[in-house]
Steps between C-alpha positions, in 0.01 A plus 500: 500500500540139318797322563735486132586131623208324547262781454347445850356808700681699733769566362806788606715660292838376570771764438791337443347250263318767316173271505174445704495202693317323723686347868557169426618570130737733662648300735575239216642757303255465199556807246866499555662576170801345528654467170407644146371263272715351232453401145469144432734514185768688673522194805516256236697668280734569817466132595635345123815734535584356815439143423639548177850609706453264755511193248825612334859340637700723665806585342692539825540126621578319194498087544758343367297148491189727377168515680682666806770264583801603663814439709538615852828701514616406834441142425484394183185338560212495197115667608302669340387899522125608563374853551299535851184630506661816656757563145818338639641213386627189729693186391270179555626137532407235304242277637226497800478398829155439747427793677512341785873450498623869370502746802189742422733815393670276270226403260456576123221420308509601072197625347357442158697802329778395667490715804676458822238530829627466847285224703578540846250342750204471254613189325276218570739264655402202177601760268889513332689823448844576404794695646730790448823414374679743780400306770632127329854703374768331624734783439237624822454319896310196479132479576503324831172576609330286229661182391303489197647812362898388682469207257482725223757691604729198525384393200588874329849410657592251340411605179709768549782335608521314174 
């Protein structure tokens, strides 16, 4: 029997696969069928709808300073709103700060469309990123574990208290 792989000779039928294969294509799983195949116009026709919705505004968190600005309730502070990659939204301050000097949970970095990602560790330390609003409220505890971010804070403060 030829193998249906790579058409080399002695070759099993293989049960399960419903196929003849040789040993080593069967230990690589070659003729596995794993998926049926699609037509290229429905992906891209699937593909334009959903980039088509992801490019509107949502309704739902209105700016009253347009492109996504807004107020934080607790503090009366001004950010801005940006969906995460992951659908929500989160509030993010004005400005950016090394990497280096914003505690590795902590960091923000906006992407082209306007997208919120979460940094963590992988920041270069050269690079700048920006921050959460939440953790520079002052209506919240201060950020002592970064003085960086505690200035902010302090700052927030005092624009609030005017």
């Amino acid at each position: 029997m030829v193998c249906e792989a790579c058409d080399g000779p002695y070759a099993r039928w293989v049960v399960g696969r419903g196929t003849a294969l040789c040993v080593p294509c069967e230990r690589v799983g070659a003729g596995r069928r794993s998926r049926e195949p699609v037509l290229v116009g429905e992906v891209l026709g699937a593909t334009a709808d959903a980039l088509g919705l992801a490019s509107r505004p949502d309704p739902v968190v209105p700016g009253p300073w347009g492109g996504g600005g807004a107020v934080c309730r607790a503090c009366g502070g001004r950010a801005a709103w940006h969906r995460t990659a992951g659908g929500r939204w989160v509030l993010i301050q004005a400005g950016e700060w090394p990497v280096a000097a914003v505690p590795a949970g902590r960091r923000w970095r906006i992407a082209g469309d306007g997208t919120a990602v979460r940094l963590g560790a992988a920041a270069a330390p050269s690079d700048r990123c920006r921050v959460g609003h939440a953790d520079v409220c002052p209506a919240r505890p201060a950020p002592y574990d970064s003085p960086p971010l505690l200035a902010l804070w302090h700052r927030n403060a005092r624009r609030a208290a005017l």
